[in-house]
C-alpha positions as CSV (number, residue, x, y, z in Angstrom):
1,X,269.9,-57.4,64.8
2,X,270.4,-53.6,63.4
3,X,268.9,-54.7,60.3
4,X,265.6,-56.3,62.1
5,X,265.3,-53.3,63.7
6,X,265.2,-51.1,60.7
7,X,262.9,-53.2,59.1
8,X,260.3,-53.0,61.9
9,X,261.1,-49.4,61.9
10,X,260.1,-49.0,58.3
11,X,256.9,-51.2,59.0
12,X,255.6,-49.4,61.8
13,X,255.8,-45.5,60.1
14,X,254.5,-47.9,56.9
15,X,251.3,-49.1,59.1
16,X,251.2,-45.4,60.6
17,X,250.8,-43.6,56.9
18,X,248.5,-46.8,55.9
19,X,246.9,-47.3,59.3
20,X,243.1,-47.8,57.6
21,X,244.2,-49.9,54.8
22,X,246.3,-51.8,57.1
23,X,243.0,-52.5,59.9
24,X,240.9,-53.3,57.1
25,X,243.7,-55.9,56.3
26,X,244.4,-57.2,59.7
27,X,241.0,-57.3,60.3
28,X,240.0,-59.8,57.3
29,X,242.6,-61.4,58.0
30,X,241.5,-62.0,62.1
31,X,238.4,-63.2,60.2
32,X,239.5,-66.0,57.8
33,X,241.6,-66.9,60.4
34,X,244.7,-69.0,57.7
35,X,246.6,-70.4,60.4
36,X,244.4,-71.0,63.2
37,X,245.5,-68.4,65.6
38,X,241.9,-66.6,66.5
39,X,241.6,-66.6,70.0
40,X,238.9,-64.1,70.1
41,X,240.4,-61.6,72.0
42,X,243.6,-61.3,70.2
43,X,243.0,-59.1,67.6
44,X,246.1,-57.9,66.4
45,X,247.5,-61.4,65.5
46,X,247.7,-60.5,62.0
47,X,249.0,-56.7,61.6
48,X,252.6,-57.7,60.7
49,X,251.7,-59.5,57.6
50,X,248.7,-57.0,56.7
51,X,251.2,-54.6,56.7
52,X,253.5,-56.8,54.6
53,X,250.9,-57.7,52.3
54,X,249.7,-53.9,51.8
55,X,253.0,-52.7,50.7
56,X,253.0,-54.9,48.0
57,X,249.6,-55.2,47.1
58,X,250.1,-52.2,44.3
59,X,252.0,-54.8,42.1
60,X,249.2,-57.2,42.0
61,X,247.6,-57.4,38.5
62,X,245.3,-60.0,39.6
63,X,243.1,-62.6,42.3
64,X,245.7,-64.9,41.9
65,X,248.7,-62.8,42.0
66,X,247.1,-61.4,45.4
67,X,246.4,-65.2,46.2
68,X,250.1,-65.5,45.8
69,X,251.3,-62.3,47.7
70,X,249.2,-63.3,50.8
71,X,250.5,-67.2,50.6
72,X,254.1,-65.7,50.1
73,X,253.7,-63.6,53.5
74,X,252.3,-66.4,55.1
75,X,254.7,-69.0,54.2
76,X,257.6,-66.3,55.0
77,X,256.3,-65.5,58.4
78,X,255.8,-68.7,59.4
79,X,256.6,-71.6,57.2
80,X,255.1,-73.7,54.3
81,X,253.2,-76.3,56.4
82,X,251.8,-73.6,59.3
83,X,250.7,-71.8,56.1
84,X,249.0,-74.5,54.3
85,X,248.0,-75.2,51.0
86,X,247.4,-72.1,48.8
87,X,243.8,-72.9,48.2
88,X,243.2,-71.8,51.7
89,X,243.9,-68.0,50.7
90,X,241.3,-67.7,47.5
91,X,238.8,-66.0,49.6
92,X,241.0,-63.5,51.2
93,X,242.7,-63.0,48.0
94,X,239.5,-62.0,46.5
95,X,238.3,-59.8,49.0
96,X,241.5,-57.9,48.9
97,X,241.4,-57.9,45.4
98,X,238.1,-56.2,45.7
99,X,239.5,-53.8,48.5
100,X,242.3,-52.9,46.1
101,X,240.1,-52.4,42.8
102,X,237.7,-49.6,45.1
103,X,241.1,-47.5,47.0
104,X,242.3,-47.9,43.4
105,X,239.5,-46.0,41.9
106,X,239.2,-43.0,44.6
């Protein structure tokens, strides 16, 4: 339970420092909507895994490695057939690659 809490801990001053990066995240991913969950008015459904996927965005060298990361997070969160097939992250994948490429280059 301790260790739970530390981890939430660590994600919410992570979101805090990241807090644009991590909206722009959650937002796309409120979009695409992966698993269904877009009710419209709940639109903070996704800012645990866009923090997840922010911190280790950095290590991605590539579309598909991102595709990977986000399906990862997904699959972790919830589980392999809630996630669905990978194929269902390319767009996202390639808009955050995008997303990365530009904060990248400032």
């Amino acid at each position: 339970m301790a260790k739970a809490k530390r981890k939430l801990k660590k994600q919410s001053i992570f979101r805090e420092k990241n807090k644009v990066e991590c909206e722009t995240i959650s937002k796309l991913l409120f979009e695409k909507d992966p698993i269904g969950i877009n009710y419209e008015n709940n639109t903070d459904e996704y800012d645990s895994e866009a923090v997840m996927i922010f911190q280790k965005l950095n290590k991605c060298r590539s579309v598909e490695d991102v595709k990977t990361l986000v399906y990862q997070v997904f699959v972790d969160q919830f589980d392999k057939e809630i996630a669905g097939p990978i194929e269902h992250y390319a767009d996202i994948a390639e808009e955050l690659y995008k997303k990365f490429l530009q904060i990248g280059k400032k």
